[in-house]
DSSP file (Angstrom, degrees, kcal/mol; ACC not computed):
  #  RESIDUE AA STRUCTURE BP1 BP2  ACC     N-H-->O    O-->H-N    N-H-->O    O-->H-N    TCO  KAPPA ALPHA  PHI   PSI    X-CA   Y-CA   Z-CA
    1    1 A X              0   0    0      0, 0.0     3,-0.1     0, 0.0     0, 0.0   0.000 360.0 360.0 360.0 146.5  144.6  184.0   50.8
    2    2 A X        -     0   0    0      1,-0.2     4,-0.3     4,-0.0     0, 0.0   0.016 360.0-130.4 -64.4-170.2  143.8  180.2   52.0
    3    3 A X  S >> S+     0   0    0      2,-0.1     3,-1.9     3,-0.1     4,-1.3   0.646 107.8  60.4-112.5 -58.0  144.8  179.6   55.2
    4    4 A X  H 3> S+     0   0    0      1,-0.3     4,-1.8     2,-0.2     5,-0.3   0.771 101.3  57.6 -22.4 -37.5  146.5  176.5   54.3
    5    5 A X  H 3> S+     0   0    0      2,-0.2     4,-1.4     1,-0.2    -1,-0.3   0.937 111.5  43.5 -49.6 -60.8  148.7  178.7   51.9
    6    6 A X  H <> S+     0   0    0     -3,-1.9     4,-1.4    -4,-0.3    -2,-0.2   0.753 109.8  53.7 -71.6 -43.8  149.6  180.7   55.1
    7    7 A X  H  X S+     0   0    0     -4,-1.3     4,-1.5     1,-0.2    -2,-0.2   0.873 105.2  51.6 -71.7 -47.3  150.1  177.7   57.1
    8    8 A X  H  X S+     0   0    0     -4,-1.8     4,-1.3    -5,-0.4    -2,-0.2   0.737 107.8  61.4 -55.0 -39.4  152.8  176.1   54.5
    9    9 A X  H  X S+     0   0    0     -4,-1.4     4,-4.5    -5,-0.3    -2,-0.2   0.992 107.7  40.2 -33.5 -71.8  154.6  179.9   54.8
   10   10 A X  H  X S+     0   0    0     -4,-1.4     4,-1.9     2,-0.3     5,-0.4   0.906 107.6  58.3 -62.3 -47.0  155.3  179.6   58.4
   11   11 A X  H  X S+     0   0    0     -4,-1.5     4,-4.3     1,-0.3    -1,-0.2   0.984 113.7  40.6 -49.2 -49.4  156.3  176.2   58.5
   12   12 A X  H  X S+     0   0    0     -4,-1.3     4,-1.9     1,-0.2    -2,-0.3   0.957 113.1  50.0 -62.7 -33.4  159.0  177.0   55.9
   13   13 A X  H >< S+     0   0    0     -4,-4.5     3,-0.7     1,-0.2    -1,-0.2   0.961 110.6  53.3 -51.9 -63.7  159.7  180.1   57.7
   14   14 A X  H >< S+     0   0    0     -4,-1.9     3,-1.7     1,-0.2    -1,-0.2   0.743 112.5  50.3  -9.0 -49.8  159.8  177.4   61.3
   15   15 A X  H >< S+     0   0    0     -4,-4.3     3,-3.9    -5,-0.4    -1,-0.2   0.958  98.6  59.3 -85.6 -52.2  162.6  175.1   59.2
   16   16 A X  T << S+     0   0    0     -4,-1.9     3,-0.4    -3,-0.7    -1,-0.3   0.285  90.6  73.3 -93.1  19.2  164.9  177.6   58.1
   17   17 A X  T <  S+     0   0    0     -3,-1.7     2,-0.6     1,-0.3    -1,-0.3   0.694  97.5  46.8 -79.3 -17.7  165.5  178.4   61.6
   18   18 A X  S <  S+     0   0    0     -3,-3.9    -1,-0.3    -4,-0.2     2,-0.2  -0.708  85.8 111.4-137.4  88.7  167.5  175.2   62.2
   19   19 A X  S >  S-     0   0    0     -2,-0.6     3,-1.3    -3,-0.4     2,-0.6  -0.841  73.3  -1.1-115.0 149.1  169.6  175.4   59.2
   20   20 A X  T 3> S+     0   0    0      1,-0.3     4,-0.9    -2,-0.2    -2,-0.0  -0.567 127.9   2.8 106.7-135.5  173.2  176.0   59.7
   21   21 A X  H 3> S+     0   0    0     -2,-0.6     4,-1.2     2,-0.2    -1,-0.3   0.487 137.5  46.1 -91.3 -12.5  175.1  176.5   62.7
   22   22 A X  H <> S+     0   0    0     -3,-1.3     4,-1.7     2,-0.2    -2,-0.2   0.822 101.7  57.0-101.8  -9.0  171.9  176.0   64.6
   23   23 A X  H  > S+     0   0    0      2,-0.2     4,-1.6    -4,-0.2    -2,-0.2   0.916 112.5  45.1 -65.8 -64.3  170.7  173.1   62.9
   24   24 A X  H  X S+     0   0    0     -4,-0.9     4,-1.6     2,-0.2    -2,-0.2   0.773 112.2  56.5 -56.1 -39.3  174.5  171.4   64.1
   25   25 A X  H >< S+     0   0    0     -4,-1.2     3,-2.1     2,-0.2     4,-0.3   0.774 109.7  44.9 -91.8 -86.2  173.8  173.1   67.9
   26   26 A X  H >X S+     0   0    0     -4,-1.7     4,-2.2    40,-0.5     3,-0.5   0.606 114.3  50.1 -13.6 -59.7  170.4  171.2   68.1
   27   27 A X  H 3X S+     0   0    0     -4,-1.6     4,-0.9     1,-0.2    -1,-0.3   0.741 109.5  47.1 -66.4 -21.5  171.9  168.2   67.0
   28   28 A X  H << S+     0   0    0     -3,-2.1     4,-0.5    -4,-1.6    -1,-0.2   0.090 112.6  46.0 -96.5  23.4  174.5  168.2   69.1
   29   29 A X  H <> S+     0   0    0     -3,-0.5     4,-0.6    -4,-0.3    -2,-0.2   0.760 109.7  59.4-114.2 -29.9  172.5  168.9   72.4
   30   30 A X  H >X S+     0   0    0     -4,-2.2     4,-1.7     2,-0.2     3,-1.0   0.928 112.1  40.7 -55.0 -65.7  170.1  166.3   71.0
   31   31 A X  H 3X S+     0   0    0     -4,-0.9     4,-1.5    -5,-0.3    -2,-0.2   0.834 105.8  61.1 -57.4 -52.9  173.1  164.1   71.2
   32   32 A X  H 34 S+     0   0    0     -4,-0.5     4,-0.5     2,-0.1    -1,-0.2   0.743 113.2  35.0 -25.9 -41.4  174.3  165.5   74.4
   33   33 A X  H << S+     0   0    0     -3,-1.0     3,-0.3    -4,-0.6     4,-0.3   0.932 118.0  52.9-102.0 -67.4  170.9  164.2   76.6
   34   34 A X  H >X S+     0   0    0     -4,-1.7     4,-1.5     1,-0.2     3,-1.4   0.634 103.5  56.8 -80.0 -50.3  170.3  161.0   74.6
   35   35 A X  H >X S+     0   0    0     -4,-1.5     3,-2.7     1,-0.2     4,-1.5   0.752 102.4  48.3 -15.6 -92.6  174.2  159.3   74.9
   36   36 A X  H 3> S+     0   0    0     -4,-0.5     4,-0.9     1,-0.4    -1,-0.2   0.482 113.9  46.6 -84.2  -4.8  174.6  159.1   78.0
   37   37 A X  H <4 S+     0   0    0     -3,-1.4    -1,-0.4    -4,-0.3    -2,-0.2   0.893 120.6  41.7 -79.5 -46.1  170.9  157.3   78.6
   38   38 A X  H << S+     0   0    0     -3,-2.7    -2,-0.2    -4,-1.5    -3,-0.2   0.854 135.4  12.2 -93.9 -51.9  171.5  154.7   75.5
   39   39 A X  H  < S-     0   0    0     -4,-1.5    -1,-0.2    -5,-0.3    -2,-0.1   0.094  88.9-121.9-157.7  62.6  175.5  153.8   76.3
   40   40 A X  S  < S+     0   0    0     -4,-0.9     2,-0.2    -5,-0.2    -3,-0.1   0.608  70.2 125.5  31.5  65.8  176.0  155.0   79.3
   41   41 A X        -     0   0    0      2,-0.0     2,-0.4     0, 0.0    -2,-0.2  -0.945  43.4-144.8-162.7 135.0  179.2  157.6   77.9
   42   42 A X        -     0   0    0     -2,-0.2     2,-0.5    -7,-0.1   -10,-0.1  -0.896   4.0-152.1-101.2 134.8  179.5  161.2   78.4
   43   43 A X        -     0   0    0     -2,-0.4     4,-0.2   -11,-0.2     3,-0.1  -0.855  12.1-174.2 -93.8 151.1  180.9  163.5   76.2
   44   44 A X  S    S+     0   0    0     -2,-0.5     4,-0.3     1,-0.1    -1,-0.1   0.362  81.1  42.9 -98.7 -11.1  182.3  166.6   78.0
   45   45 A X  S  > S+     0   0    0      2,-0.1     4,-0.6     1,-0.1    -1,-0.1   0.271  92.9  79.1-136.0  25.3  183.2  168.6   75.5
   46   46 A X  H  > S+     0   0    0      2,-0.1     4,-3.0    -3,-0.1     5,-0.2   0.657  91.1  55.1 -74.3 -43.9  180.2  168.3   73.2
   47   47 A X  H  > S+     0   0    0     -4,-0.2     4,-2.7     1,-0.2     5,-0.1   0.939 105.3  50.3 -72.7 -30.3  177.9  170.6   75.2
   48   48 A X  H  > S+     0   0    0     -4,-0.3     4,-0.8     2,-0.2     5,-0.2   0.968 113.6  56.1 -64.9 -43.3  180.5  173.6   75.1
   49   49 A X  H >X S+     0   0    0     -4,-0.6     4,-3.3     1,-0.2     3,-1.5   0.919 108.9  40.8   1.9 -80.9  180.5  172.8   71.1
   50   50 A X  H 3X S+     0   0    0     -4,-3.0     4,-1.5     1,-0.3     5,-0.2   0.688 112.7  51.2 -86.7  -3.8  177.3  173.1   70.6
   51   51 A X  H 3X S+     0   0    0     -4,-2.7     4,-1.1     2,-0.2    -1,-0.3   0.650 111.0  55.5 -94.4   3.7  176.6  176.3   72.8
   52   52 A X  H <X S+     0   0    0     -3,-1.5     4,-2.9    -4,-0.8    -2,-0.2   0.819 109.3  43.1 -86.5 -36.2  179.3  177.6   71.0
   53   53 A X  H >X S+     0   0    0     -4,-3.3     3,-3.4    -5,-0.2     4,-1.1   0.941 108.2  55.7 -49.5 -77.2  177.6  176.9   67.7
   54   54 A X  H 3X S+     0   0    0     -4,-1.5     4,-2.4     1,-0.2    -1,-0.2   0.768 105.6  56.6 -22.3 -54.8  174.1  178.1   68.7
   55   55 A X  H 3X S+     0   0    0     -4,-1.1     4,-2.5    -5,-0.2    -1,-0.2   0.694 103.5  53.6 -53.8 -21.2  175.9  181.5   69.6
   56   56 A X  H XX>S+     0   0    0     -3,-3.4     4,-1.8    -4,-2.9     5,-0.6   0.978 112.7  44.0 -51.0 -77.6  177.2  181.5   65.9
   57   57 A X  H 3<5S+     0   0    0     -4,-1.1     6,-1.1     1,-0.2     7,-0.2   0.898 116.9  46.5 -54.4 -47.0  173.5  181.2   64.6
   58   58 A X  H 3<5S+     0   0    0     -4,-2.4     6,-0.3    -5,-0.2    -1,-0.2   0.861 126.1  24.8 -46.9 -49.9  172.2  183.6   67.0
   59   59 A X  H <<5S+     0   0    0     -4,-2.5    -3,-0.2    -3,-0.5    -2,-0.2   0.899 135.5  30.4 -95.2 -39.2  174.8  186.5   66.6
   60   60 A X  T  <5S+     0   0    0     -4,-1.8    -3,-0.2    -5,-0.2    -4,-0.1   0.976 133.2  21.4 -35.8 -85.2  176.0  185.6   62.7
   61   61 A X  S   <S-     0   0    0     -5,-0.6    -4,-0.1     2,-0.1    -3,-0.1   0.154 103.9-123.8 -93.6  19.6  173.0  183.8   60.5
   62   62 A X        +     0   0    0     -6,-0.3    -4,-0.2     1,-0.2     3,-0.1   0.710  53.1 158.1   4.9  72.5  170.0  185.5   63.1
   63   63 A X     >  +     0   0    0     -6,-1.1     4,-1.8    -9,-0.2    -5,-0.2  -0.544   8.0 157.3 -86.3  47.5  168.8  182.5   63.7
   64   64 A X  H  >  +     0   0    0     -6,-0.3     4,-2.0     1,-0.2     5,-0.3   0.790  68.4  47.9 -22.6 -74.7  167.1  183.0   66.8
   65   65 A X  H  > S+     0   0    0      1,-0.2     4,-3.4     2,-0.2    -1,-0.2   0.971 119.2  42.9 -33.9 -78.2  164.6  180.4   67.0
   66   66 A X  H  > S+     0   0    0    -49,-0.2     4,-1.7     3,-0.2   -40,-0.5   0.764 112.5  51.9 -16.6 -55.8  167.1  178.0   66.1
   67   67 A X  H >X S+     0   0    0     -4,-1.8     3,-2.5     2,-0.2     4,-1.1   0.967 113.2  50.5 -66.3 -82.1  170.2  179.6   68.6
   68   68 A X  H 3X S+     0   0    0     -4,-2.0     4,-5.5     1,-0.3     5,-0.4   0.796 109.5  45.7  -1.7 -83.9  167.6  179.5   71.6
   69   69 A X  H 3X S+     0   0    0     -4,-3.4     4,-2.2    -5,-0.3    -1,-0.3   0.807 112.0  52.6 -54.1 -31.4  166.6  176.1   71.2
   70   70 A X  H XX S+     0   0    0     -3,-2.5     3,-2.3    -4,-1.7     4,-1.9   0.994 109.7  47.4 -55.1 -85.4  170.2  175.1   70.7
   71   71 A X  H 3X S+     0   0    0     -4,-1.1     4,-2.1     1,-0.2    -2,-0.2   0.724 112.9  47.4 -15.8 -52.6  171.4  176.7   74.0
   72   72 A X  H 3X S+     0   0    0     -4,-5.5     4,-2.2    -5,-0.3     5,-0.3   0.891 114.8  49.1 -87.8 -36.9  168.5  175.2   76.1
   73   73 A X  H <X S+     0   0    0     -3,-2.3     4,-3.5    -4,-2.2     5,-0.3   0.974 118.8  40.2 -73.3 -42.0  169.3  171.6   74.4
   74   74 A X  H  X S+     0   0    0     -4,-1.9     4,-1.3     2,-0.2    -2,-0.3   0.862 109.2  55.1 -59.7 -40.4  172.9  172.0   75.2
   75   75 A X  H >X S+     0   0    0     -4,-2.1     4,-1.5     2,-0.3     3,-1.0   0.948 112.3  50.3 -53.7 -57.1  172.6  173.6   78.8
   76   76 A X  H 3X S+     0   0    0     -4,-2.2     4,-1.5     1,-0.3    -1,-0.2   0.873 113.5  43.0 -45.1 -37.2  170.4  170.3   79.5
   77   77 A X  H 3X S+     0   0    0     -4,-3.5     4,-1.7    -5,-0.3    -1,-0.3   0.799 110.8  54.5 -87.9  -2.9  173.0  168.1   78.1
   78   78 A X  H << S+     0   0    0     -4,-1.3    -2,-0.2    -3,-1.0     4,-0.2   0.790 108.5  47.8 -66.4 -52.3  175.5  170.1   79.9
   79   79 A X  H  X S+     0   0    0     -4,-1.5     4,-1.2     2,-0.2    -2,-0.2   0.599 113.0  51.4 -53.9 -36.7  173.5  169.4   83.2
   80   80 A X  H  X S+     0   0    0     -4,-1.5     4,-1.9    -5,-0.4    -2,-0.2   0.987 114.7  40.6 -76.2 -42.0  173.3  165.4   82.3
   81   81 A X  H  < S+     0   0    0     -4,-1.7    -1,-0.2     2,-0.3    -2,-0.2   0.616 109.5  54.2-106.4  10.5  176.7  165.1   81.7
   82   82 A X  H >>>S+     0   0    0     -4,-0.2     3,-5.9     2,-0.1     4,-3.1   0.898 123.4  41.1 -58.1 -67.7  178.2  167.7   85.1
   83   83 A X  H 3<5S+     0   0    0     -4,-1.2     4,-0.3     1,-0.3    -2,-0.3   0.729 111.4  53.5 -58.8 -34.4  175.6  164.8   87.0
   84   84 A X  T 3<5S+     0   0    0     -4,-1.9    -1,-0.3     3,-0.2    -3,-0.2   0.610 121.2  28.0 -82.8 -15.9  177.0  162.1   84.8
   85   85 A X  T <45S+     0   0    0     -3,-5.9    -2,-0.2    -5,-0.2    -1,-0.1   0.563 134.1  29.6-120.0  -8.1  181.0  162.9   85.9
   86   86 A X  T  <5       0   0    0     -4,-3.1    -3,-0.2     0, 0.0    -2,-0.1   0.325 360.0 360.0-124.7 -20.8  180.5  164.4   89.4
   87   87 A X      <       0   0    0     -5,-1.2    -3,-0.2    -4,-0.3    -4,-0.1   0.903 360.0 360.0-114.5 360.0  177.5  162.7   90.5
């Protein structure tokens, strides 16, 4: 098998981790750190959203990859926008 062949696998395998509910908890964690830097507005109730979503993809559609990375962007936006309303 090529290795390009193999390499084109995995990628797809990569993508269809952030489909879904984890695809929406990325994007909204994504969204979480970049607000409040671009126009200066926090959302508060975005990060709890999206970490509820990642936990969908993780324990539902076992999306791991996906879940993970969602949780880690939302706990950072979580962090900007405690420091954006308390600090």
């Amino acid at each position: 098998m090529l290795p390009t062949r193999m390499a084109a696998g995995g990628t797809a395998g990569l993508i269809s981790q952030f489909t879904g509910s984890a695809g929406w908890a990325c994007l909204v964690g994504i969204v979480c750190i970049v607000v409040p830097f671009v126009f200066n507005r926090v959302f508060f109730f975005l990060p709890i959203i999206g970490l509820i979503l990642a936990a969908q993809a993780i324990f539902r559609s076992k999306q791991m990859i996906g879940g993970i990375v969602g949780v880690v962007l939302n706990v950072i936006g979580g962090i900007i926008t405690l420091i954006g309303l308390f600090g």
